[in-house]
N, C-alpha and C positions, 0 to 999 in steps of 0.2 A: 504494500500500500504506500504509495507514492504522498509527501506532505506535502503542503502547499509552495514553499520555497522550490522542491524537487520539481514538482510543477513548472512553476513559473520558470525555472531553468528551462526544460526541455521545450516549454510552449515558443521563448527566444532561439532556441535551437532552430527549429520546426520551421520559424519565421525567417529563417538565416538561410536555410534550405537544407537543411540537416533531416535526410526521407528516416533514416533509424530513430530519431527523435520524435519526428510522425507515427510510425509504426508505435513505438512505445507508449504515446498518448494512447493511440486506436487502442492499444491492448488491454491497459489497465482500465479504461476507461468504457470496457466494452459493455460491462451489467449497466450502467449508466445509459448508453444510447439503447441496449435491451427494453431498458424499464422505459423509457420515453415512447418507443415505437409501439408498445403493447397495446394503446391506447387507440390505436389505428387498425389495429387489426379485425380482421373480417368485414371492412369496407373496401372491396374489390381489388386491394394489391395484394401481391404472396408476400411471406414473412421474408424471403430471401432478398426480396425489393426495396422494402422495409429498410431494410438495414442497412443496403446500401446506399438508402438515399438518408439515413440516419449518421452513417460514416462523410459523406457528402458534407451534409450540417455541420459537422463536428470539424470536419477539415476546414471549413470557409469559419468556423468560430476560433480556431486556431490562430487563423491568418489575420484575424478582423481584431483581435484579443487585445487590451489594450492595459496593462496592471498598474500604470499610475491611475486607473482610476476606483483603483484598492476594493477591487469586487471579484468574490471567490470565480475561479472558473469555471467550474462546475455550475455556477447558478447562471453563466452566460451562455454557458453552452445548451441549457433547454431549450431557451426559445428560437437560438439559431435550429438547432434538429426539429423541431415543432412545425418551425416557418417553412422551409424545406421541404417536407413532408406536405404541407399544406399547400404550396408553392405547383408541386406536380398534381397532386390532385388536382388544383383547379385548374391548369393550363396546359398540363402534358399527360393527362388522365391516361386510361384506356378508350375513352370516347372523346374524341374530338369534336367539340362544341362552337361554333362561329360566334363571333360578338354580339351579330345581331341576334340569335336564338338565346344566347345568356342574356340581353338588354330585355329581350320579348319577355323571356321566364321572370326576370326580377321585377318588372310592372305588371304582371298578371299577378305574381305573389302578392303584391303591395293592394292591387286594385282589388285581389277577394278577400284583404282583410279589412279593407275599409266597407267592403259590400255587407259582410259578414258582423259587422260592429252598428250598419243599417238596419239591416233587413233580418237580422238574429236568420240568417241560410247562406247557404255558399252560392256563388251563381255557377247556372250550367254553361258548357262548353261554349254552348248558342248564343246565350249570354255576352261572355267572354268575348268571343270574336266579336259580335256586333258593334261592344264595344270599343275593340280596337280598329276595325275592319280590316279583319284578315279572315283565312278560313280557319274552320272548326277544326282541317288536320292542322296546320299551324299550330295555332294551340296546342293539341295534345302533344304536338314534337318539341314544342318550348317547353311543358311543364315535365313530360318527360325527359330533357334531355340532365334534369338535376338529379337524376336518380342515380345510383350507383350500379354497374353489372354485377350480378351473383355468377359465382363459380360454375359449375357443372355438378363440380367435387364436394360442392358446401354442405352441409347438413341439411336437410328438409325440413324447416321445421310446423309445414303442416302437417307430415308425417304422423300418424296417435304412436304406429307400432316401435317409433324410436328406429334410430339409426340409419333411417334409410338417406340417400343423397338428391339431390336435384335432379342428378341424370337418372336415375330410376325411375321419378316419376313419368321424364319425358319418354323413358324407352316405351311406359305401359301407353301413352299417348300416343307414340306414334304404333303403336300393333291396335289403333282402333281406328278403323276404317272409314266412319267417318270424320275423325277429327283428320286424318290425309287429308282428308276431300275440304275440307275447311282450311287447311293451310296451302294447299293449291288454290283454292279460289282466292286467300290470300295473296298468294306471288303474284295470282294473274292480275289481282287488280292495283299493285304496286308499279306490274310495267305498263300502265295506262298514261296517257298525256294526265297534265293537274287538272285540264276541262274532261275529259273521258271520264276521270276515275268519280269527280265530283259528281257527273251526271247521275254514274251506275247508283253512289253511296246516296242521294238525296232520292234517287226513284225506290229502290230495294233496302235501305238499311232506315231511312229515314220518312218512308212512306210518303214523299212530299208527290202531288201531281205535277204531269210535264205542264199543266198550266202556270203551276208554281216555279219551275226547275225556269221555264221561258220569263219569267217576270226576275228571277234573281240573275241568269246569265243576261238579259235584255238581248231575246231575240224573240223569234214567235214560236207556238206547241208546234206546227208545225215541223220545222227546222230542230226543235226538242225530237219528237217522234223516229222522224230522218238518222239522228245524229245517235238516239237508244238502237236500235233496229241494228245497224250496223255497228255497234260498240259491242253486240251482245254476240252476231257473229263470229266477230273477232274473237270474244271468249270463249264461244264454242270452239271453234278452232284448236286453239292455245290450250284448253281444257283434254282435248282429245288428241291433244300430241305428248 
């Protein structure tokens, strides 16, 4: 166990460019960046990632370290490994996120807490967009995109029987025949134009008439009619290839 003097020795070391003097912080100071990372886990990184973006932290508080300003270093090095850590999450995640979907997501959040502090209800998706006017998938791809990926590997924890994983349940999913046929019909209407796929999802998901679908894209039922007819060809198609 290294004192504080011995410390502040090698952290000058470190500074000078002395990499055995780095290595020897990393070392001793490993259950330190351990007990910091723990707190992040099982929010979509593995523990090996973790770490190394935890050794990262530690290196840049090394560098950054400053002891005339008479402050242990171990208590500088939290918030560098903390920030780090927090630093990849939000901008180097596993999902790549655009500015404007993170802008959209943080005034929808803001707009349904103020809705919700009105109206004592959350507003629905329809709501939302009108509000902003954009579409309804908009929306779910903004509020989604704050969400975290879950493993494969993770534990189930709808699971009652205990222990089972993620992928298990997707294996019993996909040996049910019609839930195939429901994620095919999903692909198919993900490779839709944004006007194609709106059509399908406002005739079929959302019961709206092509009276209604002609008054929101501003054209006539007719040209609605026309533009269903052969959107749905197409799916047949695509469907039976």
């Amino acid at each position: 166990m290294l004192d504080a003097d011995q410390i502040k020795l090698l952290v000058s070391k470190a500074q000078k460019g002395d990499d055995e003097a780095k290595d020897q912080l990393i070392l001793e100071n490993s259950p330190l960046i351990k007990s910091i990372i723990k707190r992040f886990c099982g929010k979509g990184l593995e523990y090996d990632d973790l770490y190394q973006l935890g050794c990262l932290g530690f290196v840049k508080a090394i560098k950054n370290f400053n002891a005339d300003f008479n402050v242990k270093f171990s208590t500088y090095v939290v918030p560098m490994v903390i920030g780090e850590i927090k630093r990849f999450m939000r901008d180097d995640g596993a999902i790549k996120v655009s500015r404007a979907i993170k802008s959209l997501n943080m005034k929808i959040n803001k707009y349904i807490n103020n809705y919700f502090s009105l109206e004592k209800r959350s507003p629905t998706v329809e709501e939302i967009a009108k509000h902003f006017g954009v579409e309804e998938t908009d929306v779910v791809l903004a509020m989604d995109s704050a969400r975290m990926p879950i493993s494969l590997y993770a534990p189930d924890e709808s699971s009652q029987s205990g222990g089972s994983l993620v992928i298990d349940g997707l294996e019993t999913l996909m040996s049910d025949e019609s839930m195939m046929t429901k994620i095919a019909v999903r692909e198919v209407l993900n490779s839709l134009s944004k006007r194609d796929r709106a059509i399908i999802l406002m005739r079929y998901f959302y019961d709206k008439t092509q009276s209604e679908i002609a008054q929101k894209l501003n054209v006539s039922q007719v040209q609605v009619s026309r533009l269903e007819n052969k959107i749905l060809n197409n799916l047949k198609k695509k469907l039976s290839s």
